[in-house]
Backbone as CSV, one residue per row, in Angstrom:
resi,resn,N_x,N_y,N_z,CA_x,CA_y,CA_z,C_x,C_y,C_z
1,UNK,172.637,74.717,68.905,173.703,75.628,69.337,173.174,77.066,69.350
2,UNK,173.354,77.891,70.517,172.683,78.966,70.562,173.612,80.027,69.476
3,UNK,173.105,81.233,69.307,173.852,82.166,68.599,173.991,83.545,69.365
4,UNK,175.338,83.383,69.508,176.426,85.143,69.511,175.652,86.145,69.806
5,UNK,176.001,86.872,69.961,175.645,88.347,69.767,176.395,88.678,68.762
6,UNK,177.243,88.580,68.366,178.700,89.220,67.254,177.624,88.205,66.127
7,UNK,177.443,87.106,65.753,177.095,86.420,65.346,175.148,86.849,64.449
8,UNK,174.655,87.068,66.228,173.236,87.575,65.556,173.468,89.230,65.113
9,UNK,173.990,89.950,65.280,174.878,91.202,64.599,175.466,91.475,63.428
10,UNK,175.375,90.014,63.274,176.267,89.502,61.538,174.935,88.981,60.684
11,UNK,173.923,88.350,61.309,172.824,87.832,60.674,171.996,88.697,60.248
12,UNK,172.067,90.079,61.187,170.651,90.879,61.182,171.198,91.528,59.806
13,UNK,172.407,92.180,59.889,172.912,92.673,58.958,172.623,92.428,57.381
14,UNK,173.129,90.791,57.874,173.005,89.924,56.310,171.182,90.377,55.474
15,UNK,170.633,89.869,56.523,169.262,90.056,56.041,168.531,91.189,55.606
16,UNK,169.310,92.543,56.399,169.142,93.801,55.318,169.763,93.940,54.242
17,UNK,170.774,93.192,53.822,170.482,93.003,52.414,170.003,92.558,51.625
18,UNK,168.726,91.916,52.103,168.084,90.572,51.048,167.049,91.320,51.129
19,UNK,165.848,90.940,50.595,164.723,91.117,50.413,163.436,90.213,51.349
20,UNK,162.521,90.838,51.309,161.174,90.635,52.316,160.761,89.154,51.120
21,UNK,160.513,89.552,49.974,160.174,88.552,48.767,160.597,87.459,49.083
22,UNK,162.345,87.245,48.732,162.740,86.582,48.486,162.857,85.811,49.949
23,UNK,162.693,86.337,51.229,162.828,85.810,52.663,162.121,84.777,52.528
24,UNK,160.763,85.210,52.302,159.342,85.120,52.517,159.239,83.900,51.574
25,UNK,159.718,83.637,50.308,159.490,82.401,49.372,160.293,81.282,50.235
26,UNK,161.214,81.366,50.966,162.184,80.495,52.269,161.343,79.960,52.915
27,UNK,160.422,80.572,53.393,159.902,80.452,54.762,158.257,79.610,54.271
28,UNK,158.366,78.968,53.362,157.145,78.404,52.353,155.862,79.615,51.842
29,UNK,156.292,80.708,51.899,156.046,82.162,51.873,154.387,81.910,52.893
30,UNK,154.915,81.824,53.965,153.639,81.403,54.568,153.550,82.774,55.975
31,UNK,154.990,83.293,56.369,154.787,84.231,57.197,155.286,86.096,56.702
32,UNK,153.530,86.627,57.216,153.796,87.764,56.365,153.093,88.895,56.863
33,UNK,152.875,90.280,57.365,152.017,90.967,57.888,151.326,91.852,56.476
34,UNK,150.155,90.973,56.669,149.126,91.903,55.029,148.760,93.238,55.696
35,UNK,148.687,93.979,54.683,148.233,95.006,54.720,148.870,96.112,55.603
36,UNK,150.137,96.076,55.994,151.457,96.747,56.154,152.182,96.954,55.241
37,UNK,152.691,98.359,55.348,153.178,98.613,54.310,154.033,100.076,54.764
38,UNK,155.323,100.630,54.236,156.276,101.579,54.775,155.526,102.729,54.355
39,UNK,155.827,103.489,55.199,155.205,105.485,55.372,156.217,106.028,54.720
40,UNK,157.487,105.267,55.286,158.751,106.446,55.104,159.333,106.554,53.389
41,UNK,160.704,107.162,53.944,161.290,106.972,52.497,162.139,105.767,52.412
42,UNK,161.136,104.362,51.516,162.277,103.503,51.758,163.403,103.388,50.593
43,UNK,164.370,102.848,50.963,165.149,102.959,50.283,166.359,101.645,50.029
44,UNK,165.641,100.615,50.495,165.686,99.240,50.673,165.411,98.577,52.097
45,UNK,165.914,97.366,52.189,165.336,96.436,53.386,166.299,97.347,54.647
46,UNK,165.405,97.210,55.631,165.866,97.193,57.278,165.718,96.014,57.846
47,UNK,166.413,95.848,58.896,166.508,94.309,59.965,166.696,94.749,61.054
48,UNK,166.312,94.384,62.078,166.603,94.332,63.724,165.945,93.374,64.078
49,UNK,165.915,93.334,65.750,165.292,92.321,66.294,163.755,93.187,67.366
50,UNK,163.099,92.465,67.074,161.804,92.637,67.871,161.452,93.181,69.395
51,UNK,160.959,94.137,69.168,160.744,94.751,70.470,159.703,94.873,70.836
52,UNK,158.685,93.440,71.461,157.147,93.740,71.320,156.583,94.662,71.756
53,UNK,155.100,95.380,71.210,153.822,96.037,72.363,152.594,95.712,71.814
54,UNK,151.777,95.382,72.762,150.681,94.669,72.653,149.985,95.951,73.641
55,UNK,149.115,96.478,72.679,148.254,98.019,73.878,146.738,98.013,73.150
56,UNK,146.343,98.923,73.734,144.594,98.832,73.801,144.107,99.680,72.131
57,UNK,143.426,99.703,71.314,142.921,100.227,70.309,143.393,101.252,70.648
58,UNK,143.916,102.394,69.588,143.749,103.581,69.548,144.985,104.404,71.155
59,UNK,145.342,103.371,71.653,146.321,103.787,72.947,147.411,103.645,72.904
60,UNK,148.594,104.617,73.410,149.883,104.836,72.817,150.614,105.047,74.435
61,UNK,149.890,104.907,75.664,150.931,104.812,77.011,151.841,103.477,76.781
62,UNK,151.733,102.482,76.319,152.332,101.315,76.354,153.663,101.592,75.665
63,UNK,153.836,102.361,74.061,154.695,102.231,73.171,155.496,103.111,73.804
64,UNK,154.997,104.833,74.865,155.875,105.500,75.434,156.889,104.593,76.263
65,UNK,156.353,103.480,77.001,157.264,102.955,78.076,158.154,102.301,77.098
66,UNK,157.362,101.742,76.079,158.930,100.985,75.558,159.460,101.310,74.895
67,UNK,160.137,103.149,74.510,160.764,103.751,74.104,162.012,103.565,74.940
68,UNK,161.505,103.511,76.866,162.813,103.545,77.038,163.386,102.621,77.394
69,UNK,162.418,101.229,77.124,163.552,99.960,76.767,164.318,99.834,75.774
70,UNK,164.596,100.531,74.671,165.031,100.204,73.447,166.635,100.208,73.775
71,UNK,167.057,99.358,72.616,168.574,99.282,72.793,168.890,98.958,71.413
72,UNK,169.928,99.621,71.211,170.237,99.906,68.953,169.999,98.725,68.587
73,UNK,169.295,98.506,67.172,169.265,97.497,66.859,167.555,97.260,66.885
74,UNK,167.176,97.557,68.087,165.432,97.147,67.787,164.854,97.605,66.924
75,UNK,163.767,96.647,66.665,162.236,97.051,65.848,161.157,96.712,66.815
76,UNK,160.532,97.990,66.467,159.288,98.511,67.836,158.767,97.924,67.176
77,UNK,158.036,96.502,67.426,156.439,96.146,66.937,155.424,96.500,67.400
78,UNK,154.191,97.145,67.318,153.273,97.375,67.987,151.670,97.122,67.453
79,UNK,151.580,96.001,68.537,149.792,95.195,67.976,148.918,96.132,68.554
80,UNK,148.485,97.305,67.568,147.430,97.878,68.108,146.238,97.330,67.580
81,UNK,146.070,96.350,67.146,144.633,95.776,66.856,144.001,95.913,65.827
82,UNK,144.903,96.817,64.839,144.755,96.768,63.779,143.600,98.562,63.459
83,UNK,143.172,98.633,64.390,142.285,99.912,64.762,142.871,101.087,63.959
84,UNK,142.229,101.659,62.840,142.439,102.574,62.580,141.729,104.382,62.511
85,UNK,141.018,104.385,63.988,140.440,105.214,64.375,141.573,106.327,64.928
86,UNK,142.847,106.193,65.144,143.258,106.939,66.139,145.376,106.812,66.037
87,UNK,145.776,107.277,65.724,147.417,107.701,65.127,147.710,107.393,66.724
88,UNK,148.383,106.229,66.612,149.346,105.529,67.420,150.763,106.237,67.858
89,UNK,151.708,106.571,66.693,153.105,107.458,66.523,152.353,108.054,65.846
90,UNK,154.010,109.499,66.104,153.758,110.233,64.566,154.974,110.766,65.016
91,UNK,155.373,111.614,64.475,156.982,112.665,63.998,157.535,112.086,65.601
92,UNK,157.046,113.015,66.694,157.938,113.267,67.865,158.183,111.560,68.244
93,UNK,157.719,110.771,68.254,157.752,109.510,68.858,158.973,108.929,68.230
94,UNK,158.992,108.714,66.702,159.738,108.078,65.677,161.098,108.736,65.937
95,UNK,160.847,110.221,66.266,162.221,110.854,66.657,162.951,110.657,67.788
96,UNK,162.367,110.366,69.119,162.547,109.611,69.937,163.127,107.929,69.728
97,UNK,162.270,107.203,68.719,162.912,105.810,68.639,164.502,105.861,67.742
98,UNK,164.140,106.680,67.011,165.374,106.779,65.885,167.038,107.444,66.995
99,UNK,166.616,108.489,67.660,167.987,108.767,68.506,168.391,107.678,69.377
100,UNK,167.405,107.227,69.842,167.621,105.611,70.542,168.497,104.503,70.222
101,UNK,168.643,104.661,68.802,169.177,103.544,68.617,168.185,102.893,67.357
102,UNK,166.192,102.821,67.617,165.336,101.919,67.167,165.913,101.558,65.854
103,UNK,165.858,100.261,64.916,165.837,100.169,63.258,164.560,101.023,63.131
104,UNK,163.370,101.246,63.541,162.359,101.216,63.066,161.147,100.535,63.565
105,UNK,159.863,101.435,63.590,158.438,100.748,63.774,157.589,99.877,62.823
106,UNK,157.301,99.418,63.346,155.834,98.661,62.550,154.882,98.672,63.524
107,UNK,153.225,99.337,62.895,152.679,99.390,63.761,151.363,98.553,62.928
108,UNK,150.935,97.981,63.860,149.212,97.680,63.320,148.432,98.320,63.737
109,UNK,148.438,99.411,63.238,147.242,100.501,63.291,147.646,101.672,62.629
110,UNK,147.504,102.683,63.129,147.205,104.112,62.158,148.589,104.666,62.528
111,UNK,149.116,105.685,61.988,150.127,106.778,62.381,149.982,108.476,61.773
112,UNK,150.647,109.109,62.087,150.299,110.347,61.937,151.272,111.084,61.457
113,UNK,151.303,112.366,60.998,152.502,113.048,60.233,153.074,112.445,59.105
114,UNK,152.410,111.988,58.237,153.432,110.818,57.216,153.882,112.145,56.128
115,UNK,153.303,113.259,56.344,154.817,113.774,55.366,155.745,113.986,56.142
116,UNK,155.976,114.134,56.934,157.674,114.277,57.412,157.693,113.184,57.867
117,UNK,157.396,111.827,58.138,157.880,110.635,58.262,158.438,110.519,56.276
118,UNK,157.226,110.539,55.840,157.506,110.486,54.157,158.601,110.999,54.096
119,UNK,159.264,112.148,54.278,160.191,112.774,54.066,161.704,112.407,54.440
120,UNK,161.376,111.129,55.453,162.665,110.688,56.004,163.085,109.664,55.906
121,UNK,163.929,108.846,56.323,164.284,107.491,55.862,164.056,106.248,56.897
122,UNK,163.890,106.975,58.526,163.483,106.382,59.342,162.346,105.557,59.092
123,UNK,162.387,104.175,58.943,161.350,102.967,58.850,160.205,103.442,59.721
124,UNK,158.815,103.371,59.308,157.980,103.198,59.542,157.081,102.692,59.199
125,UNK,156.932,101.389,59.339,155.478,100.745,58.566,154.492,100.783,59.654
126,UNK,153.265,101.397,58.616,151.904,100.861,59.665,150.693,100.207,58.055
127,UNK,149.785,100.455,58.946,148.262,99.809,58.354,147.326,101.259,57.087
128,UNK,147.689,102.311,57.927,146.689,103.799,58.123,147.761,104.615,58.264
129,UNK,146.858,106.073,57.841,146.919,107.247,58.241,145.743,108.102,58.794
130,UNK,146.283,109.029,59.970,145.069,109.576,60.842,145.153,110.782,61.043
131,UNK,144.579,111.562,61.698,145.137,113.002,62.358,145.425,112.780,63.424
132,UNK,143.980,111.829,64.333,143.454,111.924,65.445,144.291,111.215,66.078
133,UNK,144.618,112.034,66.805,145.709,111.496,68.352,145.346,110.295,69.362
134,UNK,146.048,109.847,69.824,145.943,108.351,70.763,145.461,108.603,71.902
135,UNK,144.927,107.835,72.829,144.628,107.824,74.242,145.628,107.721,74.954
136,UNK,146.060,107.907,76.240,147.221,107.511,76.545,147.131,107.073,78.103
137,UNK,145.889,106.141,78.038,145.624,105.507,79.420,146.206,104.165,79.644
138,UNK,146.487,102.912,78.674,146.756,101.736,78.436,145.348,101.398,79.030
139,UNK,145.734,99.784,78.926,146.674,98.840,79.595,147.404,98.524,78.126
140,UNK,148.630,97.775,78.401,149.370,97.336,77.348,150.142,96.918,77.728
141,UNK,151.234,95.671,76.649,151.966,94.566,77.813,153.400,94.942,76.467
142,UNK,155.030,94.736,77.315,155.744,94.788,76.466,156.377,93.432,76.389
143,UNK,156.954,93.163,75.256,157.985,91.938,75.269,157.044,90.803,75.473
144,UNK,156.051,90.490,74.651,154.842,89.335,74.614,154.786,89.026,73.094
145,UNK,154.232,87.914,72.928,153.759,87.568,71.226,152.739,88.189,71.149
146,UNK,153.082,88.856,69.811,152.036,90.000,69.138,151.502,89.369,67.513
147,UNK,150.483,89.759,67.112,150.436,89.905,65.780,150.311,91.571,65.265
148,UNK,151.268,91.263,64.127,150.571,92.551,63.184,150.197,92.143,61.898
149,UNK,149.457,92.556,61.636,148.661,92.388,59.851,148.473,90.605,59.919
150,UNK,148.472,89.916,61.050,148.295,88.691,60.830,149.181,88.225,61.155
151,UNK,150.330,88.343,61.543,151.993,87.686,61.660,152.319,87.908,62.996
152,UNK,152.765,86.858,63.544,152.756,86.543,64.893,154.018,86.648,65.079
153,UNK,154.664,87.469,66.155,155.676,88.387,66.304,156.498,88.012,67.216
154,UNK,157.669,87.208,67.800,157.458,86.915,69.160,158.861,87.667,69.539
155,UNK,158.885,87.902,71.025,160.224,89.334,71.299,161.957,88.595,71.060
156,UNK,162.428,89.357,69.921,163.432,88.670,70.200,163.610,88.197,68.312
157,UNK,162.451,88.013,67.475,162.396,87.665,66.538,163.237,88.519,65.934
158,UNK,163.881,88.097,64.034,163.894,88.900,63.426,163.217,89.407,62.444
159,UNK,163.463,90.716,62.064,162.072,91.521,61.489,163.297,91.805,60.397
160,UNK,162.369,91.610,59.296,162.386,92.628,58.156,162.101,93.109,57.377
161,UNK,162.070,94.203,56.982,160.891,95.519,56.014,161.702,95.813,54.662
162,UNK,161.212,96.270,53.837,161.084,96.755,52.685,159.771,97.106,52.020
163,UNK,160.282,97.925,50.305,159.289,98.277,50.337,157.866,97.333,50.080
164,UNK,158.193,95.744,50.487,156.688,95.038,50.142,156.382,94.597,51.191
165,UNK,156.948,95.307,52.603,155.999,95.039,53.802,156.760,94.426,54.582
166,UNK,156.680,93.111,55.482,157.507,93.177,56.598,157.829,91.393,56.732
167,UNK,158.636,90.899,57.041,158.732,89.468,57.617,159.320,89.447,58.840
168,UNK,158.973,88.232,59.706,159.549,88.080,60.868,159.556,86.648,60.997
169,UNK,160.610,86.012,61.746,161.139,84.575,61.984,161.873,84.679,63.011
170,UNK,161.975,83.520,63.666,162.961,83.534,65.011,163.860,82.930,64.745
171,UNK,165.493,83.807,65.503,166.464,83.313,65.723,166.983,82.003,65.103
172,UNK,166.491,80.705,65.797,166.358,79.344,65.971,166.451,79.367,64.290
173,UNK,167.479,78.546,63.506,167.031,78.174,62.131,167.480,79.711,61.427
174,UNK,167.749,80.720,61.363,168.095,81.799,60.747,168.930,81.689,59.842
175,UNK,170.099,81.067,60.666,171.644,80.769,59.389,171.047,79.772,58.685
176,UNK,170.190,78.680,58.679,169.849,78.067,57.608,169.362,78.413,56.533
177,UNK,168.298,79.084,57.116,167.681,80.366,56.218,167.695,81.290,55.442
178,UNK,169.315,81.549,56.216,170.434,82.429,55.083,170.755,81.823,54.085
179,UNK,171.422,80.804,54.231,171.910,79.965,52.862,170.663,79.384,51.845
180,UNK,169.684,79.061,52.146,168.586,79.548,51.228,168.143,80.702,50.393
181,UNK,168.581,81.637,51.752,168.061,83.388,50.891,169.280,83.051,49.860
182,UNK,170.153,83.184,49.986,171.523,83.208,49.218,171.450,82.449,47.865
183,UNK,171.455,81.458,48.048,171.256,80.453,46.894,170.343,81.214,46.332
184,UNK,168.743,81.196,46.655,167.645,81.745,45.553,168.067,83.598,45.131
185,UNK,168.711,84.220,45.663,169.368,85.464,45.317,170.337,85.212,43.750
186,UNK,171.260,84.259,43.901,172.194,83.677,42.565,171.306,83.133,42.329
187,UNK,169.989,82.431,41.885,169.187,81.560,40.996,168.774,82.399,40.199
188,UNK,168.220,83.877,40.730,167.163,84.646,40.265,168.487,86.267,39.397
189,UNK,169.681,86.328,40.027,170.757,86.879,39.399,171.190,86.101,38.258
190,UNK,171.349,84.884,37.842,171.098,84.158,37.039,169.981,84.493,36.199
191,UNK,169.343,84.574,36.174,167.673,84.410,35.840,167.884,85.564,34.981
192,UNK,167.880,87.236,35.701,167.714,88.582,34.649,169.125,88.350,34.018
193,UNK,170.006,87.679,34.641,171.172,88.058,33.426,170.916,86.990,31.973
194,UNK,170.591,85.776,32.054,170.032,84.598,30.638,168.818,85.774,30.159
195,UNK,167.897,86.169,31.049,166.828,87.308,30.542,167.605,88.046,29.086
196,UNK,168.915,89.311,30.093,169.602,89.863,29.508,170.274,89.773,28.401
197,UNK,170.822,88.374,27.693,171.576,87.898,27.154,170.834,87.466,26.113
198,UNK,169.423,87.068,26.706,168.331,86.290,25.410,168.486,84.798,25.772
199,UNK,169.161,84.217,26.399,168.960,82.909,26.545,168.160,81.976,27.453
200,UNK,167.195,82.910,28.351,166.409,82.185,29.500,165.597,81.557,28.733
201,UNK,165.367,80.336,29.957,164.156,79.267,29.063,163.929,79.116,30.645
202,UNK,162.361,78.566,30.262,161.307,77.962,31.013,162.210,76.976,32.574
203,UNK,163.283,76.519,32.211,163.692,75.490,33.313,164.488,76.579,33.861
204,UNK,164.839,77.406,33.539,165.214,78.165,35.149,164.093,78.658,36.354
205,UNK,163.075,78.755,35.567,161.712,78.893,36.992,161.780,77.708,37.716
206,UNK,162.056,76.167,37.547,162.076,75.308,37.957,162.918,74.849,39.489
C-alpha cells in the first residue's frame, strides 16, 4: 500500500523525534554514512526526504541547480566523492537552502564558513572543512542514487541527522520501522529509569 503525503508528513515528523542510534540498531545497524558528522548547532534529530546530487570532486554547478528544485521538507544530499580539497557550500548557499524550505544538507565532501554555519541551527553535515572555493563547471546529475560516507542514498529516501551523523531508508517499510523505533525507545526509557531506581539487571540488555 503506497503512502500519503499527509501520512509521509506524519512519518518524517515522527522520526525527528527519534534518534539516528536508535534508527540505525532497526535497520540491523547496517545503514550509515561514516565519517559525517553536523557543522551546525545541533540541537537534536532533523528528517526530510532526499534530494539527490551526484557532481564532480570539488564542483558545486550541480548543487546550484538543485537549489531551485527544492520544495519544504527536503534534504540536499550531495555525493561529492568524498573530496576534501575544495568547500562545496558554505554560508550563502545554506542560506539559500534554508529560505527554501531545505531540512538541511549533507554533503560528502568539504564545506566552508563553519563558524556561522556553527553558529546556527540550520543542519549541515559534511566530511571537512576548507577555505578553498568550488569549481563551478559540473557535470553533475540530480535525483539519482548517491552515496555519502558509504550510504547509498536513493531520491525520495528518508534522511535523518543528529548529533551522531546521518541515516537514510526508503519509504517502503518505514511505518514498520516506526513501531520498532518506538518499542526500543520504551525498552531503553525503561532501562535509565530501573538504572535510576537501582534495580536494573543484566536481562534488560536482552
Amino acid at each position: 500500500m503506497s503512502t500519503t503525503q499527509n501520512e509521509l508528513s506524519e512519518l518524517i515528523a515522527a522520526y525527528a523525534s527519534s534518534s539516528t542510534a536508535i534508527i540505525s540498531d532497526n535497520l540491523a545497524r547496517e545503514p550509515g554514512a561514516v565519517g559525517i558528522r553536523p557543522f551546525h548547532h545541533c540541537t537534536g534529530a532533523v528528517a526530510g526526504r532526499a534530494l539527490t546530487v551526484r557532481t564532480r570532486a570539488g564542483d558545486n554547478a550541480t548543487v546550484h541547480k538543485a537549489l531551485d528544485l527544492i520544495q519544504p521538507g527536503d534534504f540536499i544530499i550531495v555525493d561529492g566523492g568524498g573530496d576534501l580539497s575544495r568547500a562545496v557550500i558554505g554560508e550563502i548557499m545554506a542560506a539559500i537552502a534554508k529560505s527554501r524550505g531545505a531540512v538541511g544538507f549533507v554533503i560528502d565532501g568539504a564545506i566552508r564558513d563553519v563558524d556561522v554555519i556553527a553558529a546556527n541551527t540550520f543542519p549541515v553535515f559534511a566530511k571537512a572543512a576548507i577555505h578553498r572555493g568550488p569549481y563551478k563547471n559540473g557535470p553533475g546529475e540530480i535525483n539519482v542514487p548517491v552515496s555519502v560516507g558509504g550510504m547509498i542514498v536513493n531520491p525520495g529516501d528518508i534522511v535523518v541527522g543528529d548529533g551522531d551523523g546521518i541515516v537514510a531508508f526508503p519509504v517502503e517499510g518505514a511505518k514498520e520501522l516506526l513501531v520498532a523505533v518506538r518499542a526500543q525507545e520504551k525498552k531503553e526509557a525503561d532501562m535509565l529509569a530501573a538504572i535510576a531506581n537501582g534495580t536494573y539487571t543484566n536481562a534488560y540488555a536482552k
